[in-house]
C-alpha positions as CSV (number, residue, x, y, z in Angstrom):
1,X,-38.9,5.2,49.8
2,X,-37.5,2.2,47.4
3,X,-39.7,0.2,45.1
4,X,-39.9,-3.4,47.0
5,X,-40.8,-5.8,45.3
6,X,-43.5,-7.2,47.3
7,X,-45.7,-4.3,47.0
8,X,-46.2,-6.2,43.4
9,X,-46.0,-9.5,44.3
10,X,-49.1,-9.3,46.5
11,X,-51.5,-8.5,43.9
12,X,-50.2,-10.7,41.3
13,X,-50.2,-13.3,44.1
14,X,-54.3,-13.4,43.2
15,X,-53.5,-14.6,39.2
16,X,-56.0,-13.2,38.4
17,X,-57.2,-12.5,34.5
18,X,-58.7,-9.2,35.2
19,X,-58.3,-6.4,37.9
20,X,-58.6,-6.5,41.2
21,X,-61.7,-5.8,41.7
22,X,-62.9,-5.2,45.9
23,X,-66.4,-4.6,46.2
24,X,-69.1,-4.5,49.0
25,X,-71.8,-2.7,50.9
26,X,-70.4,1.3,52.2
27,X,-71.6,0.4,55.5
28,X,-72.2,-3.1,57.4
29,X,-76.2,-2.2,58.6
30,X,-77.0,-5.9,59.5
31,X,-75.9,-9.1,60.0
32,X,-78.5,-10.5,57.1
33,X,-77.3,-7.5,54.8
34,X,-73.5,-7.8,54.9
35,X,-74.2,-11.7,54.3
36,X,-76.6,-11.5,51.2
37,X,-74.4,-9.2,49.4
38,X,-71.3,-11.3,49.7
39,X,-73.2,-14.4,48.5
40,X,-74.2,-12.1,45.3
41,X,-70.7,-11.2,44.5
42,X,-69.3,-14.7,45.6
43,X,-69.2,-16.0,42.4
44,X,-68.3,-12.8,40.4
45,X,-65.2,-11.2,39.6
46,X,-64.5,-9.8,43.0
47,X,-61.7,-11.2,45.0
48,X,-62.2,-9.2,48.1
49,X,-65.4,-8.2,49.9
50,X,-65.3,-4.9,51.3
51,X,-67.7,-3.2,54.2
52,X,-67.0,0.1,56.6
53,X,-67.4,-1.2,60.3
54,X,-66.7,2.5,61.6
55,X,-67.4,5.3,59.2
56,X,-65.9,8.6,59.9
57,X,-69.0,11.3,59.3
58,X,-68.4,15.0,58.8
59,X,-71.0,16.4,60.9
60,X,-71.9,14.8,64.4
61,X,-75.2,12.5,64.6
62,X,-75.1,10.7,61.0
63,X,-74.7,7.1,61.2
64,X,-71.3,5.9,61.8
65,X,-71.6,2.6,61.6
66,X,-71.9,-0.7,63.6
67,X,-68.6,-1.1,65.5
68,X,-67.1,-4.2,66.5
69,X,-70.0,-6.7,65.9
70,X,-69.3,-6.0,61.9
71,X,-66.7,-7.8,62.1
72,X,-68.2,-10.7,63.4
73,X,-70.5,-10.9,60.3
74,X,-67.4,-10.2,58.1
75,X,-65.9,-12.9,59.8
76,X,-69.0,-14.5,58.5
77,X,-68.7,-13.7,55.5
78,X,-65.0,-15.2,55.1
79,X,-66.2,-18.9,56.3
80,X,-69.4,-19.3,54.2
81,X,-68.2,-17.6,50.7
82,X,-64.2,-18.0,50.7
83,X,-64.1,-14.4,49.7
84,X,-60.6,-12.3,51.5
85,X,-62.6,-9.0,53.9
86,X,-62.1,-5.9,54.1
87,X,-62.7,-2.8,56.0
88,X,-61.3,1.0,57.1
89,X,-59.4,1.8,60.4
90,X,-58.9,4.7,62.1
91,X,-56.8,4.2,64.8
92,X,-54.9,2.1,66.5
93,X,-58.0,0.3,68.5
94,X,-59.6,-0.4,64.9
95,X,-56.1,-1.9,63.8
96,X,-56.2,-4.6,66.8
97,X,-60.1,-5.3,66.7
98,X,-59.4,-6.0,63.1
99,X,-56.1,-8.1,63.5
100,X,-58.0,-10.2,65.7
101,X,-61.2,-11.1,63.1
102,X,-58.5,-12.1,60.5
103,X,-59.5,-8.9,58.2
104,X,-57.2,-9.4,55.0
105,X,-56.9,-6.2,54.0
106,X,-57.4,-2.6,55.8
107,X,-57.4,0.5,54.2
108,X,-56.8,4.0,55.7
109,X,-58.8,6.4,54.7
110,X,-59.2,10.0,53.2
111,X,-59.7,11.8,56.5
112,X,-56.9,9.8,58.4
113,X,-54.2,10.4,55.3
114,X,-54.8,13.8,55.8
115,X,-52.5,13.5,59.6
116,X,-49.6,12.1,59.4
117,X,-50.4,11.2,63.6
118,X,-53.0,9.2,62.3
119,X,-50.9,7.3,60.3
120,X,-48.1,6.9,62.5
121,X,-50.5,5.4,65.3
122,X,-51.9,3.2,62.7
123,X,-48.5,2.2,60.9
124,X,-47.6,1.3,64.8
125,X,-50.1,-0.8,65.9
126,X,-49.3,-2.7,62.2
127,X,-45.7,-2.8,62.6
128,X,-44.6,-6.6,60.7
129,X,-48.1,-7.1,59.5
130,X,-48.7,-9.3,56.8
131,X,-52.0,-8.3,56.0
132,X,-52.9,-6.2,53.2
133,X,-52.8,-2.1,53.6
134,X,-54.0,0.1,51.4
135,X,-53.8,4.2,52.0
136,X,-56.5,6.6,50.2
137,X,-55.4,9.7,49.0
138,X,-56.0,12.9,51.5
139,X,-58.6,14.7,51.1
140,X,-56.9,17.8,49.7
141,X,-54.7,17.3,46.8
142,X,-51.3,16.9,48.3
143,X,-49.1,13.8,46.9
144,X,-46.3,14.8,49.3
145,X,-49.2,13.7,51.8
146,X,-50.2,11.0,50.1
147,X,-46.4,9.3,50.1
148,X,-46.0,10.4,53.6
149,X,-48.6,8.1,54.5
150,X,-47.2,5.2,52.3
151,X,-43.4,6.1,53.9
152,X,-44.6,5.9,57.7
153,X,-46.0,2.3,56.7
154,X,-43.1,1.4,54.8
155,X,-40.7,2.2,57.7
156,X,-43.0,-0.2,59.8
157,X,-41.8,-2.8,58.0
158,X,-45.2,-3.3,56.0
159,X,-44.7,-5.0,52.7
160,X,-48.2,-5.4,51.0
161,X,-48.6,-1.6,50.7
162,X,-50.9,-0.2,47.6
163,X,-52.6,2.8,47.5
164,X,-56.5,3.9,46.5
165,X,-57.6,6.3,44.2
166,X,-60.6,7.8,45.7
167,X,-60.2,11.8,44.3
168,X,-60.3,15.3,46.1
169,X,-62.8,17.2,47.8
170,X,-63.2,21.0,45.9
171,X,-65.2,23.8,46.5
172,X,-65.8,24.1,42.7
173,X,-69.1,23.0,41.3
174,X,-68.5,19.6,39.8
175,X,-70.1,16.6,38.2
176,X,-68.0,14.8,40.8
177,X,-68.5,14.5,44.3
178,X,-64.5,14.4,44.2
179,X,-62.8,15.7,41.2
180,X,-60.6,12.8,39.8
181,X,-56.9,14.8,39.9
182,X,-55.9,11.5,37.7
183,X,-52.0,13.8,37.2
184,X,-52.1,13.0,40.6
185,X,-51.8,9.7,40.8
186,X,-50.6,9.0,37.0
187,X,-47.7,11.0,39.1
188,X,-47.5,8.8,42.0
189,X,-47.3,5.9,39.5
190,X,-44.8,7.3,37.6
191,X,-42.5,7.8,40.8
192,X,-43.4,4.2,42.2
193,X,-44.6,1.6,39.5
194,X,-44.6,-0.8,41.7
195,X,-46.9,0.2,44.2
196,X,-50.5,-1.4,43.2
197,X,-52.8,1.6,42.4
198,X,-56.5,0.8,42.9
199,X,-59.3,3.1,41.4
200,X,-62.5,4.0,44.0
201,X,-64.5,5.4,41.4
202,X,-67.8,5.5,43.7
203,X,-66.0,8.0,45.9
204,X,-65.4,10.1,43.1
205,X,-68.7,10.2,40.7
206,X,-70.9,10.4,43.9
207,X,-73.4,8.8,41.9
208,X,-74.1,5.4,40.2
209,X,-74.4,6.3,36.6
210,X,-70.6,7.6,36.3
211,X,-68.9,4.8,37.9
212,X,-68.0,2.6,34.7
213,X,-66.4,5.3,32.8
214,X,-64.5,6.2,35.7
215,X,-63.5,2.5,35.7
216,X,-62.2,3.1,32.1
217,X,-60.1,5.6,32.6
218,X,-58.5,4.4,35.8
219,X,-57.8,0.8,33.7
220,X,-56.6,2.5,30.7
221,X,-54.1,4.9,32.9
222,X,-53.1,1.1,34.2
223,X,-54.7,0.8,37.4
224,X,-54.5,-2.6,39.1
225,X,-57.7,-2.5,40.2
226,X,-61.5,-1.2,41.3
227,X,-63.1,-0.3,44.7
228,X,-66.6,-0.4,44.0
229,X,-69.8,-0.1,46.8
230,X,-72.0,-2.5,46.1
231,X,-75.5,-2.9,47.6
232,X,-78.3,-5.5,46.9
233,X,-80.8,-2.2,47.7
234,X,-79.1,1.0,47.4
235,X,-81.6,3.4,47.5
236,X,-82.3,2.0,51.0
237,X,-78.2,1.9,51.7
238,X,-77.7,3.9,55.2
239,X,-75.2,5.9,53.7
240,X,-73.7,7.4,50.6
241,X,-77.1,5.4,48.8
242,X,-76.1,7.2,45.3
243,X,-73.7,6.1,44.5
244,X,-73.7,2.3,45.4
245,X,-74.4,-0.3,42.6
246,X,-76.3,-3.4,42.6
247,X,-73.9,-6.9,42.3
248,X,-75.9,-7.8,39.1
249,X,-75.0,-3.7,37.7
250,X,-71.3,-4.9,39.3
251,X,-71.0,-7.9,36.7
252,X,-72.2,-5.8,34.0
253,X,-69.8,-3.2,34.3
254,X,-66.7,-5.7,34.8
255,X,-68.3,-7.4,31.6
256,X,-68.6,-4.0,29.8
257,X,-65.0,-3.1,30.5
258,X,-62.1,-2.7,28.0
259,X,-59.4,-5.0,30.1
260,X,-56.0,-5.1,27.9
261,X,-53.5,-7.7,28.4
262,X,-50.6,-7.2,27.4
263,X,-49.2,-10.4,25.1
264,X,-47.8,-9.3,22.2
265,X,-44.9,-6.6,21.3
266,X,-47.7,-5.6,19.7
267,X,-50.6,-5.2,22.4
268,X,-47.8,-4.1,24.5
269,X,-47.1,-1.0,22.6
270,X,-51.0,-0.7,21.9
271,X,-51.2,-0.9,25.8
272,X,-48.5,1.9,27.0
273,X,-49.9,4.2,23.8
274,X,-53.4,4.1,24.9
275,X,-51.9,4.8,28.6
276,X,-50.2,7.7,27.4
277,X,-53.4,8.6,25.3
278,X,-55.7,8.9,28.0
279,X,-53.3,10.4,30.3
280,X,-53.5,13.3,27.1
281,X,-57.4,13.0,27.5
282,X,-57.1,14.2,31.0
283,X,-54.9,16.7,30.3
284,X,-56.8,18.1,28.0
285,X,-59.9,17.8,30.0
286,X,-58.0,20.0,32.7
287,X,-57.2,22.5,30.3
288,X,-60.6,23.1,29.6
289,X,-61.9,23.1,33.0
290,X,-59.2,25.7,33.6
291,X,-60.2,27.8,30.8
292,X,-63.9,28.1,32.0
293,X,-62.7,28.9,35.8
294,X,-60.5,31.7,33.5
295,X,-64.1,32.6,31.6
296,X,-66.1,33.0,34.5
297,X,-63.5,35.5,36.2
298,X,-62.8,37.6,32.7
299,X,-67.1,37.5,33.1
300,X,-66.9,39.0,36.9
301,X,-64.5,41.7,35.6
302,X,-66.8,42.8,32.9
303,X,-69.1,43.1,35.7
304,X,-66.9,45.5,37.4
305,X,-66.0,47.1,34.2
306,X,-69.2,48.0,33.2
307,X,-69.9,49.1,36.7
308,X,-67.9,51.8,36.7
309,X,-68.0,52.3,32.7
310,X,-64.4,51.1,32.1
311,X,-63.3,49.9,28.8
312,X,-62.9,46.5,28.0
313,X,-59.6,45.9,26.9
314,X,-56.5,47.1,28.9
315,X,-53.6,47.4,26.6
316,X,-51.0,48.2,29.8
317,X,-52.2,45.4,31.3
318,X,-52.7,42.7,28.2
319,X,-48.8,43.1,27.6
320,X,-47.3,42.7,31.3
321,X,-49.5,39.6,30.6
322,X,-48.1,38.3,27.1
323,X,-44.8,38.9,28.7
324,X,-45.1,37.1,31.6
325,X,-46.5,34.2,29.6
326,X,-43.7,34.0,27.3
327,X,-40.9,33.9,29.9
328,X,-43.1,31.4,32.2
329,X,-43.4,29.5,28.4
330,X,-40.0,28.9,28.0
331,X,-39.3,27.5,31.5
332,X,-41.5,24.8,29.8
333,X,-39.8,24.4,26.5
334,X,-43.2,26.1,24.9
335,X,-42.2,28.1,21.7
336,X,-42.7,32.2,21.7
337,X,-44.5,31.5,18.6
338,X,-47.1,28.9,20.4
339,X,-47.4,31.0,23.3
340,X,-48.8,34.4,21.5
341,X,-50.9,32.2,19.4
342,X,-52.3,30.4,22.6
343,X,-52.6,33.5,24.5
344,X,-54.4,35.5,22.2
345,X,-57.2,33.6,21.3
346,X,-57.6,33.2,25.0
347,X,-57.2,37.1,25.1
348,X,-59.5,37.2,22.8
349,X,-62.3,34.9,23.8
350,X,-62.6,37.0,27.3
351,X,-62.6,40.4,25.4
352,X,-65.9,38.4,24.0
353,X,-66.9,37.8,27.3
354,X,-67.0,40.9,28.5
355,X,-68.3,42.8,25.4
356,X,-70.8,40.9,25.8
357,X,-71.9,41.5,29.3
358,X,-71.6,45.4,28.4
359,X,-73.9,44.9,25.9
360,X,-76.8,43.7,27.9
């Protein structure tokens, strides 16, 4: 796929002074709801109000929204507030209801990225659009997946593409409901700078309290802008009620928010070296979720060890290791020298580990 320009020129289109910023209830529930919200955020920084009209449910007999008379009220919404709607579709039945209530922008999302049918029906029934279209990431973390999606709408002649951030499921116990992945798409950004890159950071926290410093991040690693559920009650909200905000919590955070503009040759280079900064902090913050995932399996085999009343450390075995590491090490252009350093202390901080389980 070649960076068109367009894909830019769309959301700079908005001149705005801040990020994007598409906000709204996770499901349409009624006509009165969808329409009080939007007239709370009318007047704040969101440009586009955002509601899910069908919502695809993992198990059979949640609520899975509305249907076709949310559109009507987002149609609503659109003539009384000025604000550009929004909502999800799923196939190609979705895309025409939606064409024909004038919805600005339609996103694809996490469940439908996953098959590439999915999106071919869809990227059919928009073939020449010139609405907005904006593709989640899958489910799974798979950027191949995630550009196919973008590729099949690109080949149907769809120009205002952008993608949304909205993390990956895991069985791994996590503060997140989906862990962030941010190499992910600070890789997809890398490939294609030019392809707007908006942040859904309710999908990810999975609760209210984590969603401004997911914000942060996702502007400091140059995001263009925020997907952010917004509810005027959302403990009451009909689904995913945790992690909705209210629109007056909504101006807060946008207020709270470290934006930075880049004006100067100055505040440019302060700009890409926080960008590269923060991309370290993630890195970093992978490496140590790796290393307890490594902790908790050096703990299981002290388990086993002292099960069958085997010694802890494994000389054989500790240097087919080291080995290993070196020669995977310099495929990286890491140094011997870093590499035994690194290795041991990590060597050594299991050898604690299971010590210490044979101890008690």
């Amino acid at each position: 796929m070649e960076n068109n320009p367009t894909m830019r020129e769309w959301i700079n289109a908005f001149g705005l002074d801040h990020p994007l910023v598409i906000a709204g209830p996770c499901s349409a529930e009624t006509e009165e709801q969808v329409i009080k919200i939007a007239h709370e955020l009318k007047d704040t920084d969101v440009s586009v109000y955002r509601a899910g009209i069908w919502k695809p449910r993992t198990r059979p007999g949640m609520f899975e929204g509305v249907g076709a008379i949310g559109l009507k009220w987002l149609a609503k919404v659109k003539e009384e507030t000025g604000l550009m709607i929004a909502t999800e579709v799923a196939n190609a039945n979705h895309v025409k209801l939606a064409l024909d209530y004038d919805v600005d922008v339609l996103w694809i999302g996490a469940r439908s990225t996953v098959s590439p049918f999915i999106v071919q029906e869809i990227a059919d029934a928009l073939e020449g659009t010139d609405k907005i279209v904006l593709v989640k990431n899958p489910v799974n973390p798979d950027l191949a997946l995630w550009l196919g999606g973008i590729e099949r709408l690109y080949s149907a002649n769809i120009k205002k593409l952008g993608v949304i951030h909205r993390g990956f499921s895991t069985y791994d116990k996590s503060k997140y409901r989906n862990n962030p992945e941010w190499q992910i798409p600070i890789e997809l950004q890398n490939r294609f700078p030019d392809l707007p890159l908006i942040c859904d950071p309710s999908h990810i926290a999975g609760r209210r309290d984590l969603i401004f410093d997911l914000s942060q991040t996702a502007l400091d690693l140059n995001f263009d802008g925020l997907m952010i559920e917004s509810h005027w009650d959302p403990n009451n909200a009909w689904s995913d009620a945790k992690q909705q905000v209210t629109p007056t919590r909504l101006v807060e955070i946008m207020k709270d928010l470290k934006i930075r503009k880049e004006t100067t040759e100055e505040a440019n280079f302060q700009n890409q070296l926080q960008q590269l900064r923060t991309q370290i902090d993630v890195a970093d913050q992978n490496l140590l979720d790796i290393l307890g995932k490594r902790m908790k399996v050096a703990e299981e085999i002290g388990l086993l060890k002292k099960k069958n009343n085997v010694a802890v450390l494994q000389s054989k075995r500790w240097n087919e290791i080291l080995g290993k590491m070196i020669l995977d090490g310099q495929e990286r252009d890491l140094g011997e020298e870093f590499i035994l350093r690194l290795f041991k202390a990590i060597h050594q901080e299991s050898i604690n580990h299971q010590e210490h389980i044979l101890k008690n």
